[in-house]
N, C-alpha and C positions, 0 to 999 in steps of 0.2 A: 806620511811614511809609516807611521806607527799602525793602522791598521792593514797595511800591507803585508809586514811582517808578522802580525798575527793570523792573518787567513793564510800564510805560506805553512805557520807553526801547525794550524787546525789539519790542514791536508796532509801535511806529514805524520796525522796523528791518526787521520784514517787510515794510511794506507801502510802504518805497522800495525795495526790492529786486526788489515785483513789476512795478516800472516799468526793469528795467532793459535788456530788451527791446530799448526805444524810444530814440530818439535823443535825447528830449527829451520833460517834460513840456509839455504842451500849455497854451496859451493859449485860455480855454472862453468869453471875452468876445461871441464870436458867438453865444453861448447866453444868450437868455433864460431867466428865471429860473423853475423849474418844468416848464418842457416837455420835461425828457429823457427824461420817462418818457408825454408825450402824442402821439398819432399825429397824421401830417399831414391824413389824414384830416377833412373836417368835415359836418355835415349836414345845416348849411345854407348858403345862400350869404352872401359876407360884405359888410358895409354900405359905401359909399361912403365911402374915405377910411381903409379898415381893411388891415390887410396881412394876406399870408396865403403858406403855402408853398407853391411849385411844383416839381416834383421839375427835375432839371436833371443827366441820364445825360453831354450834352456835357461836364461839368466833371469826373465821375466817374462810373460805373456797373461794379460788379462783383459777380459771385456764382461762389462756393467756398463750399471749407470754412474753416471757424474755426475757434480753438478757447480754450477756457479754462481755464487752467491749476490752478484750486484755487484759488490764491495769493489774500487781499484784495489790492485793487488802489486806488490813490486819482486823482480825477480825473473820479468819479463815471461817467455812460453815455457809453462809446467802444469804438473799435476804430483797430488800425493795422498798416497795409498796409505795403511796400517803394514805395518811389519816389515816395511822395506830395509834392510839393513845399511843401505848405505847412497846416496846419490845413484843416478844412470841416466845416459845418455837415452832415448826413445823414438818413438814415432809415434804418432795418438791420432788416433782417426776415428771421426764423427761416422760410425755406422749407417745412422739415418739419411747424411746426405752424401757421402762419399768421402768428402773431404779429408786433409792429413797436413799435418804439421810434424815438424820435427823439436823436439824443449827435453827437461830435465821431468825427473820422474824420483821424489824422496817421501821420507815417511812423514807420518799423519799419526795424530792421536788418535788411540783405538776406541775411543766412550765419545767420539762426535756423533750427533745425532744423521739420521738421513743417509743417502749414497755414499759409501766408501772413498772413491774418487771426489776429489776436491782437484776445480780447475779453477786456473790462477784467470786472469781479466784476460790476459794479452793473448791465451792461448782459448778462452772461448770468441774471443774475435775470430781468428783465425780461421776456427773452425765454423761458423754461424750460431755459436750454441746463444740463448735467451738466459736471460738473470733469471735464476728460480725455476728454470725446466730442468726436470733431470732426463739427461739424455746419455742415450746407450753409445759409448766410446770403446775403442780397443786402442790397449796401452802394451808395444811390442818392444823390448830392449833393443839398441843398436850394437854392434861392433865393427871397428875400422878393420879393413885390409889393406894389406898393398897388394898390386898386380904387378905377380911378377915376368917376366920373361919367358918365353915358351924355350922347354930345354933346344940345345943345337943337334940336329941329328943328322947322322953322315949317312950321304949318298948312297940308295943300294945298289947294288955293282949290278952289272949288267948280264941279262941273262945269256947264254951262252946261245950261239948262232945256230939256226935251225936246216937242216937240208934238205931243199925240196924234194930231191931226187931220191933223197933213200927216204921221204914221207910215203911219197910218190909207191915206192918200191911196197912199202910194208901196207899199204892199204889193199895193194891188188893181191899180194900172197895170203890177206888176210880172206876176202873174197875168193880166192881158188881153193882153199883149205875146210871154208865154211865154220869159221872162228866168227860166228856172231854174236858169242857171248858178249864182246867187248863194247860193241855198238849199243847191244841191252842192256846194258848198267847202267844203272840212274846216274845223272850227273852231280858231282858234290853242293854241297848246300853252300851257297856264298855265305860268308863272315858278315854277323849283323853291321851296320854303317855304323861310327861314328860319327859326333856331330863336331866340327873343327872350330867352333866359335866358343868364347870363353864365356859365353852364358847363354846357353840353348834352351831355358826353360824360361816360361813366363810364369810367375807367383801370379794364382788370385787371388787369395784370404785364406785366413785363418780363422777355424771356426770352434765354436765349443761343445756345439750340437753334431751330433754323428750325422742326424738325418737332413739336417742343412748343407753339411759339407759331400752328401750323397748326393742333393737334390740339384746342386752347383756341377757336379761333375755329370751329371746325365745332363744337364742343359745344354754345358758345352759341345761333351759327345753329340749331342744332338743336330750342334750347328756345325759339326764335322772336326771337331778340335780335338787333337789328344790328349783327354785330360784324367789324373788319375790322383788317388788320395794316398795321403800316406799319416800314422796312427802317430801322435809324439807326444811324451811328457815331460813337463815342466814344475819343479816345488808338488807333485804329487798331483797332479791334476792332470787328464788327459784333454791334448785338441788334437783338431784334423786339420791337415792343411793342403791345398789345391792347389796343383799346378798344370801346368800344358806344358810338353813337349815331350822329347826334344827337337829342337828346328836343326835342320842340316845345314841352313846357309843363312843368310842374312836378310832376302826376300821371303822364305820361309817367317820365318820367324817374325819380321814386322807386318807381316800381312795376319799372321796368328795373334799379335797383340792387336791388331785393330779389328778385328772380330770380335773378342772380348772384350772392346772397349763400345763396339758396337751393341753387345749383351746386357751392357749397363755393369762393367766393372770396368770404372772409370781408372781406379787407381792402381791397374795391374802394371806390372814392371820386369825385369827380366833380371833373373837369378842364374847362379851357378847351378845350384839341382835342389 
């Protein structure tokens, strides 16, 4: 029994020493239970009264390289950066092979040698990463919603009844008169469509490179998608992020994410805007 108890001692000694990195273990209470290893990703939309993730680059948004040292590590799915000020919820996805995890995201000593990102064990599983590869990840803050209720809107009254007979009347005095003006005026321009779904856009990345995020969005155009860039910054750094839409209905819309998924952006998902 005695050398039992000392290889338990030994492994508990490795795996506080693979935290020693870090400034601190991290407090994982912003993590519900089960989802470190679920994407934010969902495929349908969620019920009235339900929460759900929305990515959030203004809190954080970063993509380098990582890396993982071998080492078990305890603390379950994370990663940690220099200057974080304080814990956050994430999303980390392996650039190279698509893949995406959801973990904690805290600070890191700034004089570590190598990649700035340090990935904890359980989070290069997750994602395929190798001990000692440093591979290119993008690390996006989360934040929870709720969904709430579409307001209630009252019936519009009904239009007032039309009479054939004096349509009737005024179209042939207009023809005896020679009032063709009315018939040659262009007709009014219908009101652009709305889209009535609570998330008409499909997200496909975020990028750091302007001309990456250009060469994404002509691909799509290309394969007939509507897709278009919009410029945002975050902590003084600027990215581009891409999306498609918006879809008008719900066949719309998942016929447009799986085109995109047919593109080879596996882990595209469906946002507010």
């Amino acid at each position: 029994m005695g050398w039992m108890v000392g290889t338990r001692s030994a492994l508990g000694l490795v795996l506080m020493v693979s935290l020693a990195g870090c400034d601190s273990v991290p407090s994982f209470d912003f993590l519900k239970p089960g989802d470190e290893a679920a994407a934010p990703a969902e495929a349908s939309a969620p019920r009235d009264g339900e929460t759900r993730d929305v990515e959030a680059p203004e809190i954080f948004a970063e993509a380098e390289a990582g890396l993982w040292d071998g080492r078990p590590s305890l603390g379950g799915v994370w990663v940690a950066y220099p200057d974080v000020p304080e814990p956050e919820r994430v999303v980390i996805r392996n650039v190279e092979n698509g893949s995406s995890v959801i973990g904690a995201l805290f600070r890191r000593e700034r004089d570590n040698p190598g990649p700035r990102f340090q990935i904890s064990s359980d989070a290069a599983e997750a994602l395929n990463i190798l001990a000692g590869a440093p591979t290119e990840i993008e690390v996006i803050a989360l934040s929870r919603e709720t969904v709430a209720p579409p307001p209630e809107t009252e019936p519009e009254p009904a239009a007032d009844p039309v009479d054939p007979t004096a349509l009737a009347a005024a179209a042939i005095a207009e023809v005896e008169l020679g009032e063709t003006e009315a018939a040659a005026a262009p007709l009014p321009t219908p009101a652009p469509q709305t889209s009535s779904l609570d998330r008409p856009y499909i997200q496909i990345g975020i990028f750091n490179v302007a001309a990456n995020a250009e060469a994404t969005e002509a691909q799509l155009r290309g394969a007939g998608l509507a897709a278009q860039t919009f410029t945002q910054e975050s902590q003084g750094r600027t990215f581009y992020r891409v999306i498609v839409g918006p879809a008008q209905n719900e066949s719309a819309r998942a016929a447009a994410l799986e085109s995109a998924k047919s593109l080879g952006f596996a882990d595209a998902y469906f946002v507010t805007n």
